[in-house]
Every structure is written in C-alpha cells, then in structure tokens.
N, C-alpha and C positions, 0 to 999 in steps of 0.2 A: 710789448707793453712794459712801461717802465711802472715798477711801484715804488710809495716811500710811506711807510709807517699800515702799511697794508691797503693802503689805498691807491686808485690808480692814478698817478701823475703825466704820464705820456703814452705816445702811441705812435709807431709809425707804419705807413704801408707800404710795402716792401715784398717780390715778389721775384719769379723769371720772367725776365724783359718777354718773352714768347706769349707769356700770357695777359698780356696790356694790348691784346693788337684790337681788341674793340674800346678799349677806354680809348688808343689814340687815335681811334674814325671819329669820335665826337668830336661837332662841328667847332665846339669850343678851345679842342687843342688840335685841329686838324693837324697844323704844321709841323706838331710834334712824328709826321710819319717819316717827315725827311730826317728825323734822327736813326732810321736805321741804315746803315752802314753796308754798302758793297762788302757780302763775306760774316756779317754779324749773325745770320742766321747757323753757321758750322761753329761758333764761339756760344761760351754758356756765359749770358751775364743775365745780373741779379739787379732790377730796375727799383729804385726808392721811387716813390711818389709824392708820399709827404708825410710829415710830420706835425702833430700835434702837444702841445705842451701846455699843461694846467695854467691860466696867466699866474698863479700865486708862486708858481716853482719855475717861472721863468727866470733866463741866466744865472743859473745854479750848475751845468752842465750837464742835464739829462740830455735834450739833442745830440749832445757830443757820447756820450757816454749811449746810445740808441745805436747812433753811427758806425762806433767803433765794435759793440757787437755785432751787426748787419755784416763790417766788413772782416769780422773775424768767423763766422759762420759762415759767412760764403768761401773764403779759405779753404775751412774744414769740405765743405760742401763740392767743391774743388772747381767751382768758379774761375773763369779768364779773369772777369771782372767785373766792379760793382759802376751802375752808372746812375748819375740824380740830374734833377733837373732846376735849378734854387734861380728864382729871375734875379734878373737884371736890375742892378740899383738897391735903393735902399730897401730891406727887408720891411714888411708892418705885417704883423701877426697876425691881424684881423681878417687882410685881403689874403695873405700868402702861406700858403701853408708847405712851401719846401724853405729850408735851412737854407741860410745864409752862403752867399761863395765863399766867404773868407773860414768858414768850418768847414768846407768841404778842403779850400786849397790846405787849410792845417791837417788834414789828413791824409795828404798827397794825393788827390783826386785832381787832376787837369784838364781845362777846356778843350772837347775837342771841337766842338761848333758851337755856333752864334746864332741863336735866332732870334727874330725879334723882340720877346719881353724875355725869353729865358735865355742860361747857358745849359750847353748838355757838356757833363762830366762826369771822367771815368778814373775808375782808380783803379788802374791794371796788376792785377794778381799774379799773373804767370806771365812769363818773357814770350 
C-alpha cells in the first residue's frame, strides 16, 4: 500500500510466483502457464500482478516507488528474483493494471518471453 497524507494512494499485488498457480488456470490468462520456466520451481521468485494507482496521484511516481520496494524486500527476503507481467504496447489505466515496460526496463527487469498481449520480466537478484 502506498499512502500520502494518510490516505491510501496505491496498491500492488505482489506475491511468491508458487502461489498464483490457480490465478494462472483462469481461462482468461491461461497462457500465462507457459511463463514457468524449466527449473523455476527450485528458484524463489516473487510474481507482481498489478498495480493500482489513485487516477489523481497518477505520474507522481508511486508505481515506481511500489516497485522499487517489492524489489528491495524481495532482496532482504532473499529472493533469486522478481518477475511482472506489463502488456504489450501502450499502457491505458483503465484496461491495464500492470506497469508500464519502460518502468519495469528502468529498474533493470528484462524480457524473458513474449506472449501475445504481455511481456514476462525479470529482474534477477542473485547471479
């Protein structure tokens, strides 16, 4: 939860990838199952889902500032890595509720696949 003046401004959901494996059977994000990885299951990663932002405290950088705690408590947490899923093209608030690529590439998060409306990326913690 992000707040500002004690009130709540954002929110994101943010989780271990282990525990989205019924969100990603829903027929809605089916395809999202081929995002796990030969091997991902002996790795600990920490899966964003999406984020939400008040529209009046939009691009102010809560998102970014959500992000960059997620990926610094996973850190601590001792996470391999964080992975999000922000579609493809141009973001619109209304339909989309993961962040932007171009916030996740400013936080050194990299495509590792391509699926049809989204990209799946990771921002690898440990070598």
């Amino acid at each position: 939860m992000a707040y500002s003046n004690g009130e709540v401004v954002g929110w994101c959901n943010t989780n271990d990838k282990q525990n989205y494996e019924k969100v990603i059977a829903w027929k809605e994000i089916a395809g999202w199952k081929e995002v796990w990885s030969a091997g991902d299951e002996q790795k600990k990663i920490k899966s964003i889902m999406c984020f939400v932002i008040s529209p009046s405290m939009r691009g102010k950088g809560i998102a970014t500032a959500l992000l960059e705690r997620i990926c610094n408590d996973a850190l601590i947490e001792e996470y391999d890595s964080v992975e999000a899923y922000p579609y493809k093209g141009e973001p619109n608030a209304y339909d989309c509720y993961a962040a932007p690529v171009t916030m996740h590439e400013k936080q050194e998060f990299t495509p590792v696949q391509e699926l049809e409306y989204i990209l799946v990326m990771r921002k690898y913690l440990k070598s």
